[in-house]
Jmol script that loads the backbone (N, CA, C; Angstrom):
load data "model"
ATOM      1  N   UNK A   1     115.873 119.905 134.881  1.00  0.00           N
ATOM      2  CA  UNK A   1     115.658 119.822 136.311  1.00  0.00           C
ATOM      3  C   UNK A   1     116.554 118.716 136.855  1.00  0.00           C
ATOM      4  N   UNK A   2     117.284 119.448 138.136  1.00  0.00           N
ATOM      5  CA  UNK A   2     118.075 117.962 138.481  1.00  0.00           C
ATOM      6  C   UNK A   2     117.325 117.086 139.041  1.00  0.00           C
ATOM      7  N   UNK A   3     117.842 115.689 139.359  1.00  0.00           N
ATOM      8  CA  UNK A   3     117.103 114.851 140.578  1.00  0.00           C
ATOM      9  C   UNK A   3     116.822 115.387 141.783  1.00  0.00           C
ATOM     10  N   UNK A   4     117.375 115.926 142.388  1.00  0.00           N
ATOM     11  CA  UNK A   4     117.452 116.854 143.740  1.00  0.00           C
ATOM     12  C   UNK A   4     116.333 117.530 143.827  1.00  0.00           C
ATOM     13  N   UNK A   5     116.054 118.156 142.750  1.00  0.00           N
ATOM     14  CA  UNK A   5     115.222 119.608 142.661  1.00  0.00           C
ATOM     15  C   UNK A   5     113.633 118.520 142.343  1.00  0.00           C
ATOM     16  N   UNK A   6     113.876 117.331 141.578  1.00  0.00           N
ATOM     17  CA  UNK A   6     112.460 116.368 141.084  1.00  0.00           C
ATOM     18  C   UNK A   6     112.393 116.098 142.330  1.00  0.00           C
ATOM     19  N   UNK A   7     113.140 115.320 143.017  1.00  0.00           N
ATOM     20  CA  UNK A   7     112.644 114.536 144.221  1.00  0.00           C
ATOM     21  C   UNK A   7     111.886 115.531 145.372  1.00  0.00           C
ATOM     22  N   UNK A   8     112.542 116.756 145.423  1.00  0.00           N
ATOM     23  CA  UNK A   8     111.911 117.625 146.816  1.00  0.00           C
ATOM     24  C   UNK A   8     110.407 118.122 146.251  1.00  0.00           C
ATOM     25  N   UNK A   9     110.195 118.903 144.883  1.00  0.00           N
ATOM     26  CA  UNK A   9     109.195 119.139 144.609  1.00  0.00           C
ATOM     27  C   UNK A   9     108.211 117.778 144.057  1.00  0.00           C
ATOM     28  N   UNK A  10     108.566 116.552 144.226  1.00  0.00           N
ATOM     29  CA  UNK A  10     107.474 115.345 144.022  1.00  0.00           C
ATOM     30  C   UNK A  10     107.132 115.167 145.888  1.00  0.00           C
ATOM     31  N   UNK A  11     108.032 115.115 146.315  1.00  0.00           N
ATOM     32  CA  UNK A  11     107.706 115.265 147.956  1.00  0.00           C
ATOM     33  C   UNK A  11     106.291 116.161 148.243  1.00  0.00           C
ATOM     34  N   UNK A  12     106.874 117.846 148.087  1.00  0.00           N
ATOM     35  CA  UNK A  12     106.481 118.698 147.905  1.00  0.00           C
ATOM     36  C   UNK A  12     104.811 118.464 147.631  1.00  0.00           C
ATOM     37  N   UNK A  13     104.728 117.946 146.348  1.00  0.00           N
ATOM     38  CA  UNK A  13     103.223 117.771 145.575  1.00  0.00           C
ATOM     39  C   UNK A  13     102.496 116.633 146.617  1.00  0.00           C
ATOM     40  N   UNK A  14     103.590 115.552 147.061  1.00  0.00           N
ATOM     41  CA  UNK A  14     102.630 114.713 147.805  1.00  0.00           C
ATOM     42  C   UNK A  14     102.625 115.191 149.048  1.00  0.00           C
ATOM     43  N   UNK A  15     102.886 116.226 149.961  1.00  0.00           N
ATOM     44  CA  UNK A  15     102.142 116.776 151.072  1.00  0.00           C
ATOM     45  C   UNK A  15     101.221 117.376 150.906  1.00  0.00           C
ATOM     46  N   UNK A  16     101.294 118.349 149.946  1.00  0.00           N
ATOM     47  CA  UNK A  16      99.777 119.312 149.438  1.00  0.00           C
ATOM     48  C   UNK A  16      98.899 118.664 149.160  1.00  0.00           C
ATOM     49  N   UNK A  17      98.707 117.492 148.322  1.00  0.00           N
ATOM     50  CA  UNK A  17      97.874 116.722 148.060  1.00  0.00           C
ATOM     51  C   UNK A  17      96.959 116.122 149.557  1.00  0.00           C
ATOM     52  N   UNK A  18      97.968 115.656 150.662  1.00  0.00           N
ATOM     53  CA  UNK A  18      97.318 114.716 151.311  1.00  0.00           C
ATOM     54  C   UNK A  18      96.801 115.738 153.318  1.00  0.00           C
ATOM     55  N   UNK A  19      97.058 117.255 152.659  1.00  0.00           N
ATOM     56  CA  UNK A  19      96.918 117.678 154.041  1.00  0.00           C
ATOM     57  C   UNK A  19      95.605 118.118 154.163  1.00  0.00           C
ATOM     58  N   UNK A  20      95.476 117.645 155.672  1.00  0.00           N
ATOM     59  CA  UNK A  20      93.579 117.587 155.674  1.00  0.00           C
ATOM     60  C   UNK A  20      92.946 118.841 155.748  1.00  0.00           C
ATOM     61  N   UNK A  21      91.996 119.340 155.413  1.00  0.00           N
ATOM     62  CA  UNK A  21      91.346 120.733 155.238  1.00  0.00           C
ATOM     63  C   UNK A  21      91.316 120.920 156.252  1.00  0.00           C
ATOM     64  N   UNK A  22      90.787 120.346 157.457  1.00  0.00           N
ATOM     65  CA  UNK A  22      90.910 121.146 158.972  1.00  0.00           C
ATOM     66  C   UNK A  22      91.758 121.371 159.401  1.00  0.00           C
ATOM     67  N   UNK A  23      93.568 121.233 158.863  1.00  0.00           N
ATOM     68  CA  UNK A  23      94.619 121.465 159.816  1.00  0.00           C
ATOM     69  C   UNK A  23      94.999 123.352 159.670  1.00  0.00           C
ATOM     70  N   UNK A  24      94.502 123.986 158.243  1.00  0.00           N
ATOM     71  CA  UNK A  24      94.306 125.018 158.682  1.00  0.00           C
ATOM     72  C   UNK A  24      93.442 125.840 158.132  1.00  0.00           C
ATOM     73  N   UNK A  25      93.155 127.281 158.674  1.00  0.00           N
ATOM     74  CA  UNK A  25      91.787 128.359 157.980  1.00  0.00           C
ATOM     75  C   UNK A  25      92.355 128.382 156.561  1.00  0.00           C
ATOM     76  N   UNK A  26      91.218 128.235 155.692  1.00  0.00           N
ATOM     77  CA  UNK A  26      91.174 128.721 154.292  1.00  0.00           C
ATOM     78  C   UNK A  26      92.060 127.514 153.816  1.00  0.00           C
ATOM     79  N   UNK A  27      92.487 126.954 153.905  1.00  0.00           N
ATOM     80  CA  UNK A  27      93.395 125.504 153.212  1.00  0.00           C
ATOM     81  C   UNK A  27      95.083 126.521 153.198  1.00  0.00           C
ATOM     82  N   UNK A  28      95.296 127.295 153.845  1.00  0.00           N
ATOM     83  CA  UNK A  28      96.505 127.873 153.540  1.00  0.00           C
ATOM     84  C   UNK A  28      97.634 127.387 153.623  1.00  0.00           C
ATOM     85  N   UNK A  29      97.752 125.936 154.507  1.00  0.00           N
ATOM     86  CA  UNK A  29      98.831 125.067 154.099  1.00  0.00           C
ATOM     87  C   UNK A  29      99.227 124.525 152.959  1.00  0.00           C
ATOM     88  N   UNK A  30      98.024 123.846 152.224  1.00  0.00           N
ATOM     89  CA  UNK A  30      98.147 123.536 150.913  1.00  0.00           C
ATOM     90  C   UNK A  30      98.314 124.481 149.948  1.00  0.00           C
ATOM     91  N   UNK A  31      97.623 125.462 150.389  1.00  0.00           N
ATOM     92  CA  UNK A  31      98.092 126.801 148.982  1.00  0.00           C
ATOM     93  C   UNK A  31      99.441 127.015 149.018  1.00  0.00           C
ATOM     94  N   UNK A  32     100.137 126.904 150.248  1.00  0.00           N
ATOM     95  CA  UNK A  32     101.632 127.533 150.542  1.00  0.00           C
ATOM     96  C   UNK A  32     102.306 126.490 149.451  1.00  0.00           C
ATOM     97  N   UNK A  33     102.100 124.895 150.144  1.00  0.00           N
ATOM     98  CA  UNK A  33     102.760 124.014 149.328  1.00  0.00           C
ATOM     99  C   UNK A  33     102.233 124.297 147.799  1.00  0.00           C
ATOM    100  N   UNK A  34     101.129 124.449 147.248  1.00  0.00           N
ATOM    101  CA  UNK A  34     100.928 124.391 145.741  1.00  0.00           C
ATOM    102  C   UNK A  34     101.753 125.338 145.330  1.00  0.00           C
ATOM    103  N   UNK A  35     101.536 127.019 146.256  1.00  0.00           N
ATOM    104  CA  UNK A  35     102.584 127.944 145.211  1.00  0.00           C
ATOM    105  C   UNK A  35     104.124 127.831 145.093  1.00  0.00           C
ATOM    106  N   UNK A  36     104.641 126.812 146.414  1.00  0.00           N
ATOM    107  CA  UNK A  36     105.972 126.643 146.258  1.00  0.00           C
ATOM    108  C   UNK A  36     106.124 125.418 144.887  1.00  0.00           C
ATOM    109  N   UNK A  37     105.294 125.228 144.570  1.00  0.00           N
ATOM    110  CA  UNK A  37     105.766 123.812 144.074  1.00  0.00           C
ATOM    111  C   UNK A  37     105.587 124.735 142.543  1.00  0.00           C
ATOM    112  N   UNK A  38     104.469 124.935 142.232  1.00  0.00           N
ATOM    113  CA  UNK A  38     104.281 126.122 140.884  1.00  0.00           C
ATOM    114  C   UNK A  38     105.295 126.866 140.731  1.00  0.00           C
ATOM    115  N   UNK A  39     105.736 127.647 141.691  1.00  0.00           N
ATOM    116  CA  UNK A  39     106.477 128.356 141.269  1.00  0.00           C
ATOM    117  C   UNK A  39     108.015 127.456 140.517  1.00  0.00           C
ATOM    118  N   UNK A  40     108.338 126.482 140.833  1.00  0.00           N
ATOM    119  CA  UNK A  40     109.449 125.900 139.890  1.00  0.00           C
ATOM    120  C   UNK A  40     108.912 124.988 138.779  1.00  0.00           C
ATOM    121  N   UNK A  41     108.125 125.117 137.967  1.00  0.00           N
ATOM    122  CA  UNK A  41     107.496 124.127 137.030  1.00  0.00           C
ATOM    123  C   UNK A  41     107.892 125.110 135.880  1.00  0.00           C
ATOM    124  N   UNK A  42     108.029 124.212 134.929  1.00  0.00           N
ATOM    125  CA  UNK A  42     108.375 124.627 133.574  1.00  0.00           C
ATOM    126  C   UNK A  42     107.110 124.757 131.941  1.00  0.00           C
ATOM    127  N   UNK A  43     106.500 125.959 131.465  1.00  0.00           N
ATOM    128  CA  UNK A  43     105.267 125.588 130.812  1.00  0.00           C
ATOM    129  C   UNK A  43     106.287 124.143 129.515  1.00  0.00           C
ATOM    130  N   UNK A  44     104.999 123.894 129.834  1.00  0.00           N
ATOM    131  CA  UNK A  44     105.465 122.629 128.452  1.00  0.00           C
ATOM    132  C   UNK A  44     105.652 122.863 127.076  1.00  0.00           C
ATOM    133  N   UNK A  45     105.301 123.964 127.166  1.00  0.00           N
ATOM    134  CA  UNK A  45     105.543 124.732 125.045  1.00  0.00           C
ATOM    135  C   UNK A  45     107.594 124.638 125.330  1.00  0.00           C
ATOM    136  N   UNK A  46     107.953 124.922 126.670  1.00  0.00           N
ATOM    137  CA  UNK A  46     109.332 125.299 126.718  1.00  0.00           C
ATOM    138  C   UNK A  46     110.345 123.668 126.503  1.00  0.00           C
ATOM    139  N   UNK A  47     109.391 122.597 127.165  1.00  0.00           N
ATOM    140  CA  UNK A  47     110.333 121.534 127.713  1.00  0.00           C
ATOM    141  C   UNK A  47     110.587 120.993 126.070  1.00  0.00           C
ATOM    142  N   UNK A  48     111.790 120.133 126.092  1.00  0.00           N
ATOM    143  CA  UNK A  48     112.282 119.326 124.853  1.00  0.00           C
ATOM    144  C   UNK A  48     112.207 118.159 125.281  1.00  0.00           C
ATOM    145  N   UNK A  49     111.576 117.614 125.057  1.00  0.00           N
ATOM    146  CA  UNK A  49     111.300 115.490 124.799  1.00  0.00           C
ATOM    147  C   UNK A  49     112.148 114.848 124.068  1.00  0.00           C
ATOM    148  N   UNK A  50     112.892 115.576 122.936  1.00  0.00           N
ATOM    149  CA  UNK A  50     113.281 114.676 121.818  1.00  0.00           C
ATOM    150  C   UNK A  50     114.445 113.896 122.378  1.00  0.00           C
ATOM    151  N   UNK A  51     114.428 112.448 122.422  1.00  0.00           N
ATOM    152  CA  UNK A  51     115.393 111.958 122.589  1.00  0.00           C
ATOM    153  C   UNK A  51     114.845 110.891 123.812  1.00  0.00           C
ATOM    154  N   UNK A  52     113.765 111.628 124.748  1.00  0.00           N
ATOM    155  CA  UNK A  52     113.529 110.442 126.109  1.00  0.00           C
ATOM    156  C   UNK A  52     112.444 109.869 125.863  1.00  0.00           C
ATOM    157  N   UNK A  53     112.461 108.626 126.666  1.00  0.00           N
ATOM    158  CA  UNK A  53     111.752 107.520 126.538  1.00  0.00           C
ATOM    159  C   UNK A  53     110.372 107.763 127.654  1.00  0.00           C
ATOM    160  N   UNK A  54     109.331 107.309 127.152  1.00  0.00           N
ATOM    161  CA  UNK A  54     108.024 107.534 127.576  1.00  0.00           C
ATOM    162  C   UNK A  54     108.179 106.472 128.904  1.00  0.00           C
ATOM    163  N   UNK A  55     107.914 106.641 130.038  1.00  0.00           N
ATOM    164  CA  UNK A  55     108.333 105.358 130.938  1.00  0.00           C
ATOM    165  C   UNK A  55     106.778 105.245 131.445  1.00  0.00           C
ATOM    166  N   UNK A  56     105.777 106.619 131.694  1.00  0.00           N
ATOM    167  CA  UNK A  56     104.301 106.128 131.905  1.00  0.00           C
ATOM    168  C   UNK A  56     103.385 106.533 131.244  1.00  0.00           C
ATOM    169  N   UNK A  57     102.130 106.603 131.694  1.00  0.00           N
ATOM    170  CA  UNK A  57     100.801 107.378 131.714  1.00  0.00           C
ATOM    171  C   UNK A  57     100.242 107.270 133.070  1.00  0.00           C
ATOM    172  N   UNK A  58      99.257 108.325 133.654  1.00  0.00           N
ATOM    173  CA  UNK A  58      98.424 107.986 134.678  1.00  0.00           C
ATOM    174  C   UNK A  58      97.552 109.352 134.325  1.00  0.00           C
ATOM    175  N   UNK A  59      96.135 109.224 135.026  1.00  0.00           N
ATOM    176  CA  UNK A  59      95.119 110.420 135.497  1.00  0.00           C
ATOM    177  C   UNK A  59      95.491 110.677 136.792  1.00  0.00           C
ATOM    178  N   UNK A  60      95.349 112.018 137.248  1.00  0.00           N
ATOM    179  CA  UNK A  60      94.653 112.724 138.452  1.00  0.00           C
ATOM    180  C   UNK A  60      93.808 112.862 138.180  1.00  0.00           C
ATOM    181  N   UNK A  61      92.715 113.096 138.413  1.00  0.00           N
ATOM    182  CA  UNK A  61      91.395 113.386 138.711  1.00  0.00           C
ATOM    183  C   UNK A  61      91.479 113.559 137.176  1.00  0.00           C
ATOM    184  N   UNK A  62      90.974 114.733 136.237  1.00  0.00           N
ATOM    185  CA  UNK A  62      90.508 115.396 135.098  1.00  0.00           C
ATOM    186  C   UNK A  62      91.535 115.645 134.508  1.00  0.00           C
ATOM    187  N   UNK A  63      93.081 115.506 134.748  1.00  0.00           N
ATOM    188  CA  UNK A  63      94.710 115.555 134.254  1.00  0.00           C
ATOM    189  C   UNK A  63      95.249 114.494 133.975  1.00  0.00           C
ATOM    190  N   UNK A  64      95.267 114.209 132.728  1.00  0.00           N
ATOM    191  CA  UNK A  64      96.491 113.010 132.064  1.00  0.00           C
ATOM    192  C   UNK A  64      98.093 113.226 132.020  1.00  0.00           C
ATOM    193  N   UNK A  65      98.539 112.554 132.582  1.00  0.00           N
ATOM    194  CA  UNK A  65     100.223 112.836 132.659  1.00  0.00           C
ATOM    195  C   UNK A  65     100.653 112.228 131.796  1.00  0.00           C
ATOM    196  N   UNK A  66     101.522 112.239 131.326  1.00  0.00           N
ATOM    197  CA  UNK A  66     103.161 111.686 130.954  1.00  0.00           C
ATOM    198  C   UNK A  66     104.239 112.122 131.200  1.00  0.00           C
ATOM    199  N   UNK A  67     105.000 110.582 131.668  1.00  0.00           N
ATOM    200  CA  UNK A  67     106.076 110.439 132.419  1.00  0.00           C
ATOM    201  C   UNK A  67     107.586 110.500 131.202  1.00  0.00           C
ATOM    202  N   UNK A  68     108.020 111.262 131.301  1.00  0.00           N
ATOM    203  CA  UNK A  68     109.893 110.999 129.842  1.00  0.00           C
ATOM    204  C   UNK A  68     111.201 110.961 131.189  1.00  0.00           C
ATOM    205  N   UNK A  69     111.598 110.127 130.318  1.00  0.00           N
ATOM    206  CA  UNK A  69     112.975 110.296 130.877  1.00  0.00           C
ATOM    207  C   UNK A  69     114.353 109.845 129.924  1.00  0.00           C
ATOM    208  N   UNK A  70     115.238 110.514 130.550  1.00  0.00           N
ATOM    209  CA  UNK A  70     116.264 111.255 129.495  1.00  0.00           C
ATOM    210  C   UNK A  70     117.573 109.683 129.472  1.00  0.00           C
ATOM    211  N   UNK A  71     117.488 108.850 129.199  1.00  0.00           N
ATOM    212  CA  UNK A  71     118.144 107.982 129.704  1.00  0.00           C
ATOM    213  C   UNK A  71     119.406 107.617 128.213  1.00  0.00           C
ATOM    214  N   UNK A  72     119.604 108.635 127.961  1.00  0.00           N
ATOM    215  CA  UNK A  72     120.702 108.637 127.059  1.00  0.00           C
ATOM    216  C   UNK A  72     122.364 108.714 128.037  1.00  0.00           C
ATOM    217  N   UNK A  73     121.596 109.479 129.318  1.00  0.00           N
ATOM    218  CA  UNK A  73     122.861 109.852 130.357  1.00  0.00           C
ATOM    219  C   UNK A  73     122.408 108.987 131.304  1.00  0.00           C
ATOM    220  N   UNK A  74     123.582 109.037 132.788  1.00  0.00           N
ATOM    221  CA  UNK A  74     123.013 108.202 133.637  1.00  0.00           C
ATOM    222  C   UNK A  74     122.721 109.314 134.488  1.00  0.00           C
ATOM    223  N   UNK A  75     122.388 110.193 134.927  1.00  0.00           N
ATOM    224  CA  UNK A  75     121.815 110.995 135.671  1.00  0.00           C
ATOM    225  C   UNK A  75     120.727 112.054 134.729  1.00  0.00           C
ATOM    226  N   UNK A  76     119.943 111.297 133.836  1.00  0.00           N
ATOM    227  CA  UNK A  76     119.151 112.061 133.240  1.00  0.00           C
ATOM    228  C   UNK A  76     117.811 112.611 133.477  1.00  0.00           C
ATOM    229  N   UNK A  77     117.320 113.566 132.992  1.00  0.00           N
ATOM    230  CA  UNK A  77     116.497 114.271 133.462  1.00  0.00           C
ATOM    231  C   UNK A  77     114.912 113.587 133.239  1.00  0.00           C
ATOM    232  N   UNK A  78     113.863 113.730 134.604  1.00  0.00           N
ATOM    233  CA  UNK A  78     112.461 113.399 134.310  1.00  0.00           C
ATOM    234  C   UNK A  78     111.790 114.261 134.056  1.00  0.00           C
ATOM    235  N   UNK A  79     111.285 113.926 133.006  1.00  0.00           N
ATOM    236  CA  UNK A  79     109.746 115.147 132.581  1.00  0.00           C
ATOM    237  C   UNK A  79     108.637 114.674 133.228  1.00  0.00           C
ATOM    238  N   UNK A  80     107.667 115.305 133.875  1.00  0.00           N
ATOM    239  CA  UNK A  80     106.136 115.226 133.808  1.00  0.00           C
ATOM    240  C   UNK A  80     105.432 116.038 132.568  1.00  0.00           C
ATOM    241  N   UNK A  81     104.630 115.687 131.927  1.00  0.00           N
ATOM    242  CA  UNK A  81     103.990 116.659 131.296  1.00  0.00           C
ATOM    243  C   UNK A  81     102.642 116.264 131.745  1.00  0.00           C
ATOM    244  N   UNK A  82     101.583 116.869 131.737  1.00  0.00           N
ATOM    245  CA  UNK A  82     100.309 117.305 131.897  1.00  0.00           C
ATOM    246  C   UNK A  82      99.478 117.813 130.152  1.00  0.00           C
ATOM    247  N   UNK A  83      98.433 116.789 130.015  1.00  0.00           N
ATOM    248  CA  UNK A  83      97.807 116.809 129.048  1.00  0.00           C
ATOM    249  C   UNK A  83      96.715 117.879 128.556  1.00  0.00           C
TER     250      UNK A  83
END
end "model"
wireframe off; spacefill off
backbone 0.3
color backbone group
């Protein structure tokens, strides 16, 4: 994933996250943003780690992340993975 493509869909995740249930019927703003954002995610059986450096951890709610990044290059790639 380039930077380009991380940065719009981390954008992306933090509008869905923070839009208030009354702005529309059925939450269909946030569904729009969740399926745009799903639809470019990669399952994790596919992604390759070997080689990047662990830079976090955090929870969402009931989801443990980890943060990799590819810093062998200088424009290297960030993983999220989901536990």
């Amino acid at each position: 994933m380039d930077r380009r493509r991380f940065l719009r869909n981390t954008a992306l995740t933090a509008a869905a996250a923070y839009v208030p249930d009354g702005v529309a019927d059925d939450r269909s703003i946030q569904e729009r943003y969740i399926r745009a954002f799903n639809a470019s995610l990669t399952p994790a059986a596919n992604v390759d780690i070997e080689g990047h450096t662990l830079i976090c951890e955090f929870t969402i709610g009931p989801t443990a992340w980890k943060v990799y990044e590819d810093l062998r290059t200088r424009d290297g790639v960030i993983t999220y993975l989901s536990a």
